[in-house]
C-alpha positions in Angstrom: 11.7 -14.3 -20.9 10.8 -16.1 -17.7 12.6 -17.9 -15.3 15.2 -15.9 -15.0 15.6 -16.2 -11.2 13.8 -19.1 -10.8 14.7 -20.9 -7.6 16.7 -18.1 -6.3 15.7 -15.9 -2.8 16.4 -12.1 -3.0 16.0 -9.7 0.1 14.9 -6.1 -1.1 15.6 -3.6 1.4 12.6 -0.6 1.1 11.3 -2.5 -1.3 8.2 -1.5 -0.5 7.8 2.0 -2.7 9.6 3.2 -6.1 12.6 1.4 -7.0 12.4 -1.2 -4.7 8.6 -2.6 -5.2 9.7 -2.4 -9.4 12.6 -4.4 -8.4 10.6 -7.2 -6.2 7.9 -7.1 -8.7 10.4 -8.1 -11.6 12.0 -10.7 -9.4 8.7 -12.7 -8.5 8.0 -12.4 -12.4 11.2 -14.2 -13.2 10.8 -17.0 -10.2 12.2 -15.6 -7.1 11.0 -15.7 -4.0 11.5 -12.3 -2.1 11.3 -10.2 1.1 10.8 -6.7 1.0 11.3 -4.8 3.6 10.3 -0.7 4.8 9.6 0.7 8.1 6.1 1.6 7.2 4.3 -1.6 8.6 0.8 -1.0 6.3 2.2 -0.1 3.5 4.7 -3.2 3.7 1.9 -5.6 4.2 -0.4 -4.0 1.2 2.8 -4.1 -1.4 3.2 -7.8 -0.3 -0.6 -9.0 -0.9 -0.6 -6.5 -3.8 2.3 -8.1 -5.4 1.8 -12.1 -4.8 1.0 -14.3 -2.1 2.9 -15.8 1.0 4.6 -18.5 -1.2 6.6 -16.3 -3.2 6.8 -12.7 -1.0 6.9 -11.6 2.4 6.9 -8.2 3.8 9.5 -7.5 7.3 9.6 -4.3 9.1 12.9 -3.7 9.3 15.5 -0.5 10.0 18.6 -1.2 7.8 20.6 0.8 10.2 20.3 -1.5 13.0 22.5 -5.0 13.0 20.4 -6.8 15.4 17.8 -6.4 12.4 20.1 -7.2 9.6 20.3 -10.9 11.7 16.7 -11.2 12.3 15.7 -10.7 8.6 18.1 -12.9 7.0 17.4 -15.9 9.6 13.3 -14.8 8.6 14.2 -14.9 5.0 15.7 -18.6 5.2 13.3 -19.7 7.5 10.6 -18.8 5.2 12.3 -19.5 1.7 15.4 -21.4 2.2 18.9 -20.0 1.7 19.6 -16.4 0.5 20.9 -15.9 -2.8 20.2 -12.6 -3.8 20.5 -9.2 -1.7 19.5 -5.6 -2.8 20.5 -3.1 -0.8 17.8 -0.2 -1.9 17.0 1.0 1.2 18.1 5.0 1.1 16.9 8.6 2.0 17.4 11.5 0.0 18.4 15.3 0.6 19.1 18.6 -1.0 22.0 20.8 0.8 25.0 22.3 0.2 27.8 21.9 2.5 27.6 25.1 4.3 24.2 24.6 5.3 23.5 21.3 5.6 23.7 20.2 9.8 25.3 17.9 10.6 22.3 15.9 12.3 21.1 15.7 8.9 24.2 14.2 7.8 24.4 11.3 10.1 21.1 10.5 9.2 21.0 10.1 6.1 24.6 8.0 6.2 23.4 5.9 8.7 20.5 4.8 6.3 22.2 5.1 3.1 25.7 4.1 4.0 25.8 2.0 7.3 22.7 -0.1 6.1 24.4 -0.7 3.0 27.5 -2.0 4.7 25.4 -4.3 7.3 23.5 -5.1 4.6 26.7 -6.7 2.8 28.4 -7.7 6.0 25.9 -9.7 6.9 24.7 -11.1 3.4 28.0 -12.6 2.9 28.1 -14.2 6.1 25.0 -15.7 4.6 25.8 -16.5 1.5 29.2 -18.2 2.2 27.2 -20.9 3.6 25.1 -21.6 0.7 27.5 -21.5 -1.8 27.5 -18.0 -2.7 25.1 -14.7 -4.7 24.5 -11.8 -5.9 24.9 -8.3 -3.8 23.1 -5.3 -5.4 24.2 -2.0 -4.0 21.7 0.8 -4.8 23.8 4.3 -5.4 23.2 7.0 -7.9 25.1 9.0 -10.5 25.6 11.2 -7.4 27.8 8.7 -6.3 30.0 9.2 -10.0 29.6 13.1 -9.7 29.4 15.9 -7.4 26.9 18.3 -7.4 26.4 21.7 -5.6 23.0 20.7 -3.6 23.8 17.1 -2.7 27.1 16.7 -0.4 25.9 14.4 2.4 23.7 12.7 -0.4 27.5 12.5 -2.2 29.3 11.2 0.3 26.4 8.6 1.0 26.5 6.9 -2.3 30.3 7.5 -3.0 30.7 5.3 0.0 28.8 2.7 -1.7 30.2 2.3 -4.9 34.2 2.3 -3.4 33.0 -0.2 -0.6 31.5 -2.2 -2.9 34.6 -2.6 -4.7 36.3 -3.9 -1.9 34.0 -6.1 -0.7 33.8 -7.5 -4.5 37.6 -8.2 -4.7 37.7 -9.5 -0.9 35.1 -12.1 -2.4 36.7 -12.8 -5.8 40.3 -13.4 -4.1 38.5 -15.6 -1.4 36.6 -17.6 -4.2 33.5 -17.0 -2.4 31.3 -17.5 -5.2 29.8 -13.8 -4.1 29.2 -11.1 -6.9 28.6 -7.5 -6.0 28.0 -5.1 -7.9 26.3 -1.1 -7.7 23.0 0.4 -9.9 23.2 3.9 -10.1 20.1 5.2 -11.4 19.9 9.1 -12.8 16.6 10.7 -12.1 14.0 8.1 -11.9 10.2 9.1 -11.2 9.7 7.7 -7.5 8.5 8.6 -4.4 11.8 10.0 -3.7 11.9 12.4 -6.4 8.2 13.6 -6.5 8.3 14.7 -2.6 5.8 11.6 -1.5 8.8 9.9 0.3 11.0 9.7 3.3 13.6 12.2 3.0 13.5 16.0 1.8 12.0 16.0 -1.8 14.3 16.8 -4.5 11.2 17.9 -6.9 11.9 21.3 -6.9 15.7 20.6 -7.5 14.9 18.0 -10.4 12.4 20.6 -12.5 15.4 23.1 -12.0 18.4 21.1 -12.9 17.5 18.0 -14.9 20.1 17.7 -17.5 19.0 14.1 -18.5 20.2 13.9 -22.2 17.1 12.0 -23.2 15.1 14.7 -22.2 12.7 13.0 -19.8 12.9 11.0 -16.2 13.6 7.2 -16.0 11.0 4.7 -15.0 11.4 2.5 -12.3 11.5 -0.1 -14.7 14.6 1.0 -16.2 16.1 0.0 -13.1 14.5 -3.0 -12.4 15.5 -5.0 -15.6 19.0 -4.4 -14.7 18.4 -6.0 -11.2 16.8 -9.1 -13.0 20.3 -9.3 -14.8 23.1 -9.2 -12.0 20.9 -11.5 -9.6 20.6 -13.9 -12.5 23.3 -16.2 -13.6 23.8 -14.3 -16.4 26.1 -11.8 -14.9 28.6 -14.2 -13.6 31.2 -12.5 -14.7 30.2 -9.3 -13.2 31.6 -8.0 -10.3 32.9 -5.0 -8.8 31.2 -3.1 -11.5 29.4 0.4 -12.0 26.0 -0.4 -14.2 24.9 3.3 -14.9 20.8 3.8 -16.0 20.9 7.6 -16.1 19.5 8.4 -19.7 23.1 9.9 -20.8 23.5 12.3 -18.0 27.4 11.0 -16.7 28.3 11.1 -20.6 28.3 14.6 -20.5 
């Protein structure tokens, strides 16, 4: 199937790497036009030339922490592709630790990327959106943000946050008649930078060959995410909001 998003324009936050290149890759397939953005300014630019040309992707350095940024890169995105309709808030660290000796440095951090990005992210998108008559918000968190695990507590509360603020922000919209969807991915263990120590972030390699309890015996591709990206920026979720779409291979049936 093509033409899925054709016509639409999608921001992916670190969409430069792993989830988030799989993600922008898949949209530009389907018709979108996208931004990706990372903090690594070379390998931003080669993902961008690597995955199409200036008429349908740009790349934008960009910290998702920072407000200032979140307005800059949306008014980019329209001036370059017309209004936004599709935001993926991917952007995220990731860290092994349990509660008594994890710092809390190392907790602020990682919440300030994972957490206060993703609220800017969706602040600031709606703003956007409400303008244009409306989209799709894709919240990036994890079966770690379903169930708790020894090794992962700022990780935990991190992508906890995002699936109850999500919620809220879904009803706000759906009470408001916004015409705004949003929605939360959680992958299970996916084979990306992330996970194989290449990454920002501590590498949870080590944790994964320990502890993988995947069901389907194996790690996910980044694929497996991707495809259900296509679907909730797509019209074809229009009836989807405030919901949990779990890729994890079967490990949260368990």
């Amino acid at each position: 199937m093509v033409d899925r998003l054709k016509g639409k324009v999608a921001i992916v936050t670190g969409g430069t790497t792993g989830l988030g290149k799989a993600i922008a890759q898949r949209f530009i397939e389907e018709g979108a036009k996208v931004v990706i953005t990372g903090r690594r300014a070379n390998v931003g630019e080669a993902t961008a030339a690597e995955l199409g040309g200036d008429d349908v992707i740009r790349f934008q350095q960009h910290d998702s922490a920072d407000e200032q940024g979140w307005k800059d890169l949306i008014a980019y995105t329209e001036e370059a592709f017309g209004p936004l309709n599709v935001l993926v808030n991917n952007a995220g660290i990731g860290a092994t630790n349990d509660i008594e000796h994890d710092t809390f440095e190392a907790y602020r951090k990682l919440m300030s990327i994972n957490a206060d990005g993703m609220y800017l992210g969706t602040q600031y998108g709606f703003r956007a959106m409400k303008e244009h008559g409306g989209g799709s918000i894709i919240n990036m968190s994890s079966i770690l943000g379903l169930v708790g695990d020894t090794m992962t507590a700022s990780y935990n509360a991190s992508k906890g946050a995002v699936r109850l603020f999500s919620k809220s922000a879904a009803v706000y919209a759906a009470q408001n008649d916004l015409n705004i969807r949003v929605n939360t991915v959680h992958p299970g263990y996916i084979a990306t930078p992330m996970t194989d120590g290449s990454g920002e972030g501590d590498s949870v390699a080590p944790y994964v060959t320990q502890r993988l309890k995947t069901p389907m015996g194996r790690m996910g591709e980044p694929d497996d995410i991707a495809w259900i990206c296509v679907y909730l920026a797509s019209d074809e979720s229009k009836f989807a909001t405030g919901a949990e779409f779990v890729i994890d291979g079967g490990y949260t049936a368990q």
